[in-house]
PLY file of the C-alpha trace (Angstrom):
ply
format ascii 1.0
element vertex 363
property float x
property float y
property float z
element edge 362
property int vertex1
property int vertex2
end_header
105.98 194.33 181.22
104.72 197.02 178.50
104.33 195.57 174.74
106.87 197.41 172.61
106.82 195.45 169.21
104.46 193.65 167.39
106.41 191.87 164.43
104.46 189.23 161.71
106.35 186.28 159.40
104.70 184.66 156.49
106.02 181.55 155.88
104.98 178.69 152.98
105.93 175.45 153.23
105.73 172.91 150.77
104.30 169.46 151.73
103.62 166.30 150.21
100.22 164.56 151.35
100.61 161.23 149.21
98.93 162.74 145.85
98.69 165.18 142.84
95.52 166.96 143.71
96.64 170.01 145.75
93.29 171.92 146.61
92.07 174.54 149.17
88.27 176.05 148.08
88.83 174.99 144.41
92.16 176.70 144.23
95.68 174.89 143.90
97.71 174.81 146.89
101.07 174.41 147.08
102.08 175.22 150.63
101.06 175.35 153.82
100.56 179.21 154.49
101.50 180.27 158.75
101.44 183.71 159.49
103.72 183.92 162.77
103.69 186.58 165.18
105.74 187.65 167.91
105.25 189.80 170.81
108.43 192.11 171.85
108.32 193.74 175.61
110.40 196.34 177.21
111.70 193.31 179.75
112.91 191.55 176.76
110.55 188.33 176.96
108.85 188.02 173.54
105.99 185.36 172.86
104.52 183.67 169.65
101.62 183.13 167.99
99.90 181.55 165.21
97.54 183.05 163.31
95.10 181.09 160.86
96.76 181.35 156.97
95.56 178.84 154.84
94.35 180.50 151.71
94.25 183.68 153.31
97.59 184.78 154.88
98.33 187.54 152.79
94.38 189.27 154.49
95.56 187.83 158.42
99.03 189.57 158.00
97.87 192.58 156.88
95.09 192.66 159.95
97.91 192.34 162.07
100.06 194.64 161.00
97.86 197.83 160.39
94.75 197.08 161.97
94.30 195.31 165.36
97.43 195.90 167.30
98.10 199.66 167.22
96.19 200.79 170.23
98.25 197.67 172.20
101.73 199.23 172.19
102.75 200.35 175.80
100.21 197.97 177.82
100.76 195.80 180.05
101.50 192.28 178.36
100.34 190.16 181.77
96.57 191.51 181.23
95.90 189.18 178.55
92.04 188.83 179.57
91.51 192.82 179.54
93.71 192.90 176.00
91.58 189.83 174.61
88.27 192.50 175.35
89.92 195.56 174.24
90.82 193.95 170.91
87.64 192.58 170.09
85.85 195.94 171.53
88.07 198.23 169.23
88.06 195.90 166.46
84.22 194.69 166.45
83.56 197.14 163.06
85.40 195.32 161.05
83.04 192.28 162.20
84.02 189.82 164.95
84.42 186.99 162.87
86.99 185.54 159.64
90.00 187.68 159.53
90.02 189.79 162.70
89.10 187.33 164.95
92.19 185.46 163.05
94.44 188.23 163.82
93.18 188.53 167.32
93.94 184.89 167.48
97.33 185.22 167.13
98.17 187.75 169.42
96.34 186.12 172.10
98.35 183.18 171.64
101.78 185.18 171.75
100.63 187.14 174.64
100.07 182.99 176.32
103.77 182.19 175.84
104.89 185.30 176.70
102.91 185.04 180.45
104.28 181.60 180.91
107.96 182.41 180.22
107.70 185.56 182.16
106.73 183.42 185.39
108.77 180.34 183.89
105.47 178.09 183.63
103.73 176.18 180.89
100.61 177.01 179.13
99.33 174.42 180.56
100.29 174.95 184.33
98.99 178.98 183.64
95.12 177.18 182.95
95.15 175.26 186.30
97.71 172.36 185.72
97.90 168.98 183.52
95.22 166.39 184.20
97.32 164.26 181.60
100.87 163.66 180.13
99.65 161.94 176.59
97.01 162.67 174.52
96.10 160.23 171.49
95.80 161.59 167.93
93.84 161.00 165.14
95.42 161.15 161.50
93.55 163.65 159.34
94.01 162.83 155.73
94.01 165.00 153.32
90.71 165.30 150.70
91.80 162.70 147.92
88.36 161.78 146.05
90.41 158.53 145.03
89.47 155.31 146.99
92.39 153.50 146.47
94.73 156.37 148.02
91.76 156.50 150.48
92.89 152.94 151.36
96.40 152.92 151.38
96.52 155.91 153.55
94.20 154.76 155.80
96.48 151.42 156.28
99.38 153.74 156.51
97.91 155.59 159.76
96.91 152.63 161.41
100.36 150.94 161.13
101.48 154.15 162.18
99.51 153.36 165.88
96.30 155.44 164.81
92.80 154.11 166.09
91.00 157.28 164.97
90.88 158.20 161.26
89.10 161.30 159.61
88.56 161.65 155.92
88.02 164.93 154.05
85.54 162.90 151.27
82.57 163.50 150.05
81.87 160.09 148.03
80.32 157.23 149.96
83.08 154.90 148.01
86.16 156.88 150.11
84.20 155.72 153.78
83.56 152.35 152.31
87.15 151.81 151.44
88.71 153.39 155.33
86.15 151.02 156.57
87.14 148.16 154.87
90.92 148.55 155.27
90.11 149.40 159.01
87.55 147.14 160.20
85.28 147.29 162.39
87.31 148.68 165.53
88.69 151.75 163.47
87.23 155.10 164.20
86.33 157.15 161.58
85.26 160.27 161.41
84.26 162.15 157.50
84.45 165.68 157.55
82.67 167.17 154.52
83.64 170.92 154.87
79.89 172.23 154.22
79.07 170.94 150.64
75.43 170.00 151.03
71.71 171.28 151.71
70.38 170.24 154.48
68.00 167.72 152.14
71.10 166.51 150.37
72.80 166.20 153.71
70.02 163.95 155.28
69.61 162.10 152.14
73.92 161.28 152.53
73.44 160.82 156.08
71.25 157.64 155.72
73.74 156.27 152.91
76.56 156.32 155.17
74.27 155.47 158.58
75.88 151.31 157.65
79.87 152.90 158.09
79.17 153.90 161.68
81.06 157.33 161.81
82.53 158.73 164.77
81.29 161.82 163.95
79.96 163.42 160.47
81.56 167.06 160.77
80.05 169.81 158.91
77.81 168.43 156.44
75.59 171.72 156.00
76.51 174.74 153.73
76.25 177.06 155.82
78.08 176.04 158.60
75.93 178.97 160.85
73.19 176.77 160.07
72.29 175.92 163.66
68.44 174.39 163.79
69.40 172.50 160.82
72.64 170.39 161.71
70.34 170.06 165.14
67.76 168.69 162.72
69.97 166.09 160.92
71.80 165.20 164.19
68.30 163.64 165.61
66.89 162.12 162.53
70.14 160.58 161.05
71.56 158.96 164.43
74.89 160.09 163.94
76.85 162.56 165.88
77.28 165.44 164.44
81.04 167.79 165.04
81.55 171.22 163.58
83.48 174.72 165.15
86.21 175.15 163.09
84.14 177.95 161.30
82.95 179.29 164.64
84.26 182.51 166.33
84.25 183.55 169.76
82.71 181.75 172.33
79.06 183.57 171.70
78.80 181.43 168.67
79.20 178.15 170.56
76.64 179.25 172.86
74.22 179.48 169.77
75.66 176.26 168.44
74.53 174.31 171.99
71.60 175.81 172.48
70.19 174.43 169.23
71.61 171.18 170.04
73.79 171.58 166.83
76.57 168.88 167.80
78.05 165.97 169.94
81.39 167.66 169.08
82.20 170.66 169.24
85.60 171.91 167.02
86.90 175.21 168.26
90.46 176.44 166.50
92.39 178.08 168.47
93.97 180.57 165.51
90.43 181.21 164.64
88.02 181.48 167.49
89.96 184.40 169.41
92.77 182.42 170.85
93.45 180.48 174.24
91.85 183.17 176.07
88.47 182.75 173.60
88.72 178.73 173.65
88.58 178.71 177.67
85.20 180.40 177.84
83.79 177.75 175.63
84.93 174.64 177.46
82.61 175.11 180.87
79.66 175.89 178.18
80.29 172.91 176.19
80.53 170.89 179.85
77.10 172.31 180.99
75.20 170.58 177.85
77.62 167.49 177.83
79.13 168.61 174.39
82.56 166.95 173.84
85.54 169.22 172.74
87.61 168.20 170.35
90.08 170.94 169.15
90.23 171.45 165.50
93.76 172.28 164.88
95.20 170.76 161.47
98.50 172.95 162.10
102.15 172.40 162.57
102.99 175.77 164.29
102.26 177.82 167.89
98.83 176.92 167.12
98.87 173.04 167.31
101.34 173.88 170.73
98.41 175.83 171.91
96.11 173.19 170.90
98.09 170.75 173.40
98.03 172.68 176.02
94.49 173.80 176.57
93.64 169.66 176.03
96.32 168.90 178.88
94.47 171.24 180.83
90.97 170.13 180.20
89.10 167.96 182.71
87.82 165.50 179.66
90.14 163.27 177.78
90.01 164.73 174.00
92.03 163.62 170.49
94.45 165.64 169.09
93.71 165.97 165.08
97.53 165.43 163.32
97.50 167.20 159.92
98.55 163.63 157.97
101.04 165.01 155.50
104.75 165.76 155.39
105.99 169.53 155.38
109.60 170.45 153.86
110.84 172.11 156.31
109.23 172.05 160.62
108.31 175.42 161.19
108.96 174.32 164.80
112.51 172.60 166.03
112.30 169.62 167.40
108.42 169.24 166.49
106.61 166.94 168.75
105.62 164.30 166.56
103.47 161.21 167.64
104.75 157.71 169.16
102.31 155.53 168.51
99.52 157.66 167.47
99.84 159.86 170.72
101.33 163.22 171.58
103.32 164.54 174.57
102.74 167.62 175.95
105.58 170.65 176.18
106.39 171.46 179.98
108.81 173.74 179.19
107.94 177.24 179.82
105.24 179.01 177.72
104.24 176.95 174.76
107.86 174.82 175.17
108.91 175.54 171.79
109.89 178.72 169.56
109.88 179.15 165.54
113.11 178.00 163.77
114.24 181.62 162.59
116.23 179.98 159.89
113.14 177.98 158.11
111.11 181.69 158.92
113.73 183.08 156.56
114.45 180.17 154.02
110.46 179.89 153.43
109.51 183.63 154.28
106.48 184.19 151.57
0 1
1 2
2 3
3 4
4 5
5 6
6 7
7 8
8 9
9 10
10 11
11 12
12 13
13 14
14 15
15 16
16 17
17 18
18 19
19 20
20 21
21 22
22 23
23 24
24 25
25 26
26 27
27 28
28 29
29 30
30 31
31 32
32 33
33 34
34 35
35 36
36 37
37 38
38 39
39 40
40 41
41 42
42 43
43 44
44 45
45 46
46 47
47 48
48 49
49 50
50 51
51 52
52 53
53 54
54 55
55 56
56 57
57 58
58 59
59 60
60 61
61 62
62 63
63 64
64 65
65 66
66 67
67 68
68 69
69 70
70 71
71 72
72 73
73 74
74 75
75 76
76 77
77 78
78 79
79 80
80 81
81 82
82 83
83 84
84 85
85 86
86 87
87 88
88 89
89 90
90 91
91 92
92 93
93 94
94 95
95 96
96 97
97 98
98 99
99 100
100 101
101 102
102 103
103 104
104 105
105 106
106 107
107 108
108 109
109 110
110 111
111 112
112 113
113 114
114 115
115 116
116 117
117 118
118 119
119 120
120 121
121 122
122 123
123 124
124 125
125 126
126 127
127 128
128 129
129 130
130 131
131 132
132 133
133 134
134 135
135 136
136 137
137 138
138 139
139 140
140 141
141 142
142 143
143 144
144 145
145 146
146 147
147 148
148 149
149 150
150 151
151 152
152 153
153 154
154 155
155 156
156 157
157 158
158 159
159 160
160 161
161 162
162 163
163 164
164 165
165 166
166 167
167 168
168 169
169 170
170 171
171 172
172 173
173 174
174 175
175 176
176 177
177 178
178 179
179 180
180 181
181 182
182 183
183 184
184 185
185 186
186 187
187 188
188 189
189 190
190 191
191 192
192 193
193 194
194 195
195 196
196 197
197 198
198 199
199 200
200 201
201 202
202 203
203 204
204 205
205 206
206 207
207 208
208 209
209 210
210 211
211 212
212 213
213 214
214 215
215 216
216 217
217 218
218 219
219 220
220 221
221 222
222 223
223 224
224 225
225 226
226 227
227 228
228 229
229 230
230 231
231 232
232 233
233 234
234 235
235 236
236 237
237 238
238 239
239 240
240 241
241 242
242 243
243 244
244 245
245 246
246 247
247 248
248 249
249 250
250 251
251 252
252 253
253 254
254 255
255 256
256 257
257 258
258 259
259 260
260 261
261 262
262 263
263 264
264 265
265 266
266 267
267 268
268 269
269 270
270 271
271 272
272 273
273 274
274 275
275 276
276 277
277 278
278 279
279 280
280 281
281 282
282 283
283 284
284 285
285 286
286 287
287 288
288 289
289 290
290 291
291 292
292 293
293 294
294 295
295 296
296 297
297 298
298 299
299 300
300 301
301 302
302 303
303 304
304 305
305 306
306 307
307 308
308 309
309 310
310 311
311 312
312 313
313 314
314 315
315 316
316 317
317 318
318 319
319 320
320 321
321 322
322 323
323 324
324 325
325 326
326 327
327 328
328 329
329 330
330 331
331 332
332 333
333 334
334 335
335 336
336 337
337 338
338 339
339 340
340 341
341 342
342 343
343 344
344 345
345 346
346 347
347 348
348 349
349 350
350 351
351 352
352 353
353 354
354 355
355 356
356 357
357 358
358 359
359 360
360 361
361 362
């Protein structure tokens, strides 16, 4: 089964999250940004992928298209371990992490689907089998910096069947307010997306020690920052998470050697794929570092993102992106019932791209 086509889609959604502010690294955003890719053979089986976008899915398609995937026309589409190596081996100038690995993401995930519905087998059956049917969720709100919208879409989730809730704030007021709409028995989690020092961070860290977070995810600018999210995680108390800014399973091994985290966030259309993510799930094991996918998506990635937690042998949350998007880049989305997710078991990643919202929201 010899690769004879490798074909990209840019798509931009629209989406309402609940408010006016629409902001990605101080920039307006409008859409959700996918960059799809699918993998053509000479058997006429193709597979999808889902390459990371947001903000930057002009620089992933263009990686795709003219840099990472000439040298795989004509191989064999089964070896996806040998193609995961030769892409990062012939690609490793360019540097091995941001947009390459992004674009090496993707394919890795299309050459996944394409394996399973060549031998008519899930995802997950291809890495070993389910060791569970559901997997609970937690609602990831979007970065509001207004505590009253902080509130009313933390009561939102929790009607919605939610127990875990993570904030993208910054202000001690937005925990304050999910805590006091959620009680005590709510989980919440605050990622910060890297804003602080690490003096500033341990200096926030105490403030919000009384709000008993689930996890405080990448408080430390920059996010590489190893010996000093180790540092905060043993003098603040508070479990640390952080990944989604990691890439390739080399990093994690620095990340858990420091001691960095409790959690560790690996993204699947980031890191280098399913094939990247499975090396890092026996290393996290060894040092008794939780994974918790990061994988705020509504594409092959989040499908991918399902499947490698069916597979794993610890119980993990799903994050669900907690916004609406115009149009479901995926038919017949799997959307939670009661906070929880099911898991695809059709072959490959269960579910193909709607070709008609592809075209109707093509960017």
């Amino acid at each position: 089964m010899k690769i004879e086509n490798i074909e990209t889609f840019l798509v931009n959604i629209p989406f309402d999250h609940g408010a006016q502010q629409r902001k990605l690294t101080g920039r307006e955003w409008p859409c959700l940004e996918y960059v799809f890719v699918r993998i053509d053979t000479d058997e006429g089986v193709s597979g999808w992928g889902d390459a990371f976008g947001y903000g930057a899915a002009l620089a992933t398609k263009a990686a795709i298209d003219h840099i990472v995937p000439p040298n795989l026309f004509g191989e064999d589409a089964s070896d996806i371990a040998g193609l995961s190596y030769k892409m990062q081996q012939q690609n490793h100038l360019w540097g091995r992490y941001g947009i390459t690995m992004f674009a090496i993401s993707g394919i890795d995930i299309a050459l996944w689907d394409l394996a399973g519905k060549a031998q008519g087998k899930s995802v997950t059956a291809l890495l070993g089998g389910a060791k569970r049917t559901v997997l609970p969720g937690y609602a990831s709100l979007f970065k509001y910096e207004d505590r009253d919208l902080v509130a009313a879409k933390t009561d939102q989730a929790i009607a919605e069947g939610f127990r875990h809730v993570k904030l993208h704030e910054t202000a001690e007021s937005e925990v304050a307010a999910a805590r006091e709409v959620g009680g005590k028995d709510l989980a919440i989690m605050l990622d910060t997306n890297c804003p602080w020092t690490p003096a500033q961070a341990a200096d926030m860290a105490a403030a919000l020690k009384q709000y008993e977070l689930f996890w405080l995810e990448e408080p430390i600018f920059p996010p590489e920052d190893f010996k000093a999210l180790a540092k905060l995680q043993r003098s603040s108390g508070i479990p640390l998470a952080a990944g989604e800014n990691a890439c390739t399973a080399l990093e994690f091994e620095k990340m858990f050697d420091a001691g960095a985290v409790t959690y560790a966030q690996p993204s699947v259309t980031k890191v280098g794929g399913i094939t990247e993510m499975m090396k890092i799930l026996p290393l996290a094991k060894a040092v008794g570092v939780s994974v918790v996918p990061h994988c705020p998506y509504f594409g092959c990635g989040f499908l991918a993102s399902l499947h490698i937690a069916a597979a794993m042998e610890e119980d993990c949350l799903i994050e669900r992106f907690y916004l609406d998007l115009e149009a479901a880049p995926i038919p017949g989305f799997i959307y939670p019932q009661d906070g929880k997710f099911g898991i695809p078991t059709e072959p490959g990643l269960g579910l193909d791209p709607d070709m008609n919202v592809l075209r109707d929201y093509a960017g």
